[in-house]
C-alpha positions, 0 to 999 in steps of 0.5 A: 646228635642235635643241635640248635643256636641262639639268634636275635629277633626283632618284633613288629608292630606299629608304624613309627617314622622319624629320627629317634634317640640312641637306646636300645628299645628305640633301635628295635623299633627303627629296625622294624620300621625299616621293614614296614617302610621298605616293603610298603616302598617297594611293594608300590614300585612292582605295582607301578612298573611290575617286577621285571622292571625294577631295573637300578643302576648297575653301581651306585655311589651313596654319598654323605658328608659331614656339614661343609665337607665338601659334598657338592664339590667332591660328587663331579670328581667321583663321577668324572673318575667313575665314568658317570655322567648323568647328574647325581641324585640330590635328596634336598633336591627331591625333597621341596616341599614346605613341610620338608624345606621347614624340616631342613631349615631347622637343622632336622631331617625328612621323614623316613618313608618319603625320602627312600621312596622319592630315592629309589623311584629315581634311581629307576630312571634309565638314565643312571643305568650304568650308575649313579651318586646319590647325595644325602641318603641314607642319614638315619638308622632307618634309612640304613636298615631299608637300605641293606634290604634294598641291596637284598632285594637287588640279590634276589632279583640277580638270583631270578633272572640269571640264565634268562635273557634278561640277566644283563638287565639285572647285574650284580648290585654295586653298593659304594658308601662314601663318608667325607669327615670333618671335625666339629670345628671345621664343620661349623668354620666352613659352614659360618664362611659359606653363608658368608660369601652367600650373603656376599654373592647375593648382594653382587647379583642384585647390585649388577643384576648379573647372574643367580643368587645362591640358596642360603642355609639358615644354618649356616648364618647361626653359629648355634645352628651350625652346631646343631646340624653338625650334632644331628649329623654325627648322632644320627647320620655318622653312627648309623653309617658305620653300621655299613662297614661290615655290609658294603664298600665303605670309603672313609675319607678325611675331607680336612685339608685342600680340595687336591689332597682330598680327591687324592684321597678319594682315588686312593679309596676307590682304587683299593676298594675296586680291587677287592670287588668279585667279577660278575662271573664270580659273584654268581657262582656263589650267590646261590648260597645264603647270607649268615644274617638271612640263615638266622632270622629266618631260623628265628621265624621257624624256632617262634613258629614251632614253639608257638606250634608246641602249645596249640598241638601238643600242650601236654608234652610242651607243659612236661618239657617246660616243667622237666626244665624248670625243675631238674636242668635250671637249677643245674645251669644256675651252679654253673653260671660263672663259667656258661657251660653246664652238662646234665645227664637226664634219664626222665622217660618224656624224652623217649618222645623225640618230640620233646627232645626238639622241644627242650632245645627250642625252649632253651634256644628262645631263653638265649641259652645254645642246647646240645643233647647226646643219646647214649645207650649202654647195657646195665643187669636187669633180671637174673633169668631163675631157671638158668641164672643167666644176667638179662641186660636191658638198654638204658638210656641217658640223655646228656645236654650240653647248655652253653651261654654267656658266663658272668663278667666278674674278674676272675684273679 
């Protein structure tokens, strides 16, 4: 019996960075950016420090907040509860050039290849061995997607060197997603008063000539802007992060209320979550074995090969296959539509090809469809032998397909 399943695909072409409206078209196209931007990204990290060199923090905390969630005051609690002492990594603070700064000040966001570049070349400083908070990344669709092939690459770097006596120096990757929320309202109000009490700082420094004066945002002293960094926030970062859910430790905190009650939260989270991690030991055993997601794009990669192969090497059988489909199974599979399930019985001779047996299901694996064919083999009357009338059978065989997908949606009843 042979088998094959649909996957999904994602097509490359050209480069293009930046934050784009929620569609589905868009979201394909900042899924292939995430490729292109990682892989130029890393690619230039192995040639800096060569490959066994890539040494990132043992555990890593991906901090992101709602504006006026209480981020910097919530990253000392983190670190201090995790043991961590090197400060955390701030992305506004890695990006201060005048075209990011402008960026930031109109309540927008950096581009995507810098800001992961800027990211992981520092996360590559020993000092955050042990671990590391990172504040403000990733925030866009594509900064999510580059982040899912970075913890892959940490994998295969585990999976390199275990056994070596460089293992120690590449332990399993420690991913913590940490989203403090708030409501719009809340958002807006906290960051309206932080301007505030800015403006009034600033104006006792320079009156007493005591102590620093504070950055001010300039949208916290614009309630329009306000809304607006709150809006880009929570269509871009938001929606993107919970993405992750399913990937990595997500830690949704509620930052509404006192600065106790939240870290109380927090403790809560990162205890249950910490109880739910493999031991090293445990992780190693098992990590030889692919992700579902790795099996199925790689599968895609190889169905597009072969079917591409099928029309260069073998065009005419490809051809009587594409045509036996379009011919004798569509019009079976379209009568049973409503229900996504259709069985075919086929006795046509260009399947005695195996090859194009392997075809048929690929072509219907590309349409979405999931193939199924079954070879039976029976004796049926033949000939009458006519010196001894005896019944010579000969074997037939019939090829039954099973095509599965997705029936209609109409309410039945």
């Amino acid at each position: 019996m042979a088998k094959s399943t649909s996957s999904d695909v994602v097509v490359f072409d050209d480069k293009n960075d930046g934050v784009h409206p929620s569609s589905k078209p868009v979201e394909d196209i900042e899924v292939k950016d995430a490729q292109l931007i990682f892989h130029s990204v890393w690619h230039e990290l192995e040639k800096e420090v060569g490959t066994e060199n890539l040494k990132f923090p043992a555990e890593t905390f991906w901090l992101n907040g709602a504006p006026g969630a209480g981020k910097g005051t919530q990253t000392a609690f983190i670190m201090e509860f995790r043991d961590l002492t090197e400060k955390p990594i701030v992305v506004s603070e890695l990006l201060k050039s005048p075209e990011a700064k402008k960026k930031m000040d109109a309540g927008l966001l950096a581009g995507d290849r810098e800001v992961t570049k800027l990211v992981l070349r520092e996360l590559l400083d020993p000092k955050y061995e042990s671990g590391a908070v990172v504040d403000g990344y990733p925030r866009t669709k594509t900064q999510v997607e580059c982040l899912k092939r970075f913890h892959r690459r940490l994998s295969d770097l585990r999976s390199k060197y275990l056994g070596t006596f460089q293992e120690s120096q590449f332990p399993k990757p420690r991913f913590h997603i940490i989203m403090l929320f708030i409501d719009e309202d809340e958002s807006v109000r906290r960051q309206l008063l932080r301007g505030e009490r800015c403006i009034a700082h600033n104006k006792e420094v320079e009156a007493s000539g005591v102590g620093e004066k504070w950055e001010v945002r300039k949208t916290d002293l614009d309630d329009a802007s306000a809304h607006k960094r709150y809006k880009t926030f929570k269509e871009s970062t938001y929606d993107s992060l919970t993405t992750l859910r399913e990937v990595f430790h997500y830690h949704f905190i509620n930052a509404h209320g006192s600065i106790i009650e939240v870290q109380q939260r927090i403790i809560s989270e990162l205890k249950y979550q910490s109880s739910l991690e493999l031991d090293q030991p445990t992780y190693d055993r098992i990590s030889s074995i692919p992700l579902a997601e790795q099996l199925s794009l790689h599968a895609r990669q190889l169905l597009v090969n072969r079917l591409d192969s099928y029309e260069k090497f073998h065009c005419e059988l490809f051809e009587q296959v594409v045509g036996l489909i379009k011919s004798k199974f569509i019009p079976i599979v379209e009568k049973h539509s409503i229900s996504g399930l259709a069985y075919i019985n086929s006795e046509d001779s260009v399947l005695d090809d195996p090859l194009a047996i392997t075809m048929l299901i690929d072509v219907f694996t590309e349409r979405g469809f999931t193939a199924v064919v079954d070879i039976r083999k029976m004796e049926v009357p033949g000939r009458i032998d006519p010196k001894s009338y005896e019944i010579i059978n000969r074997v037939k065989k019939v090829y039954r397909v099973r095509i599965n997908f997705p029936g209609s949606k109409i309410r039945r009843g």
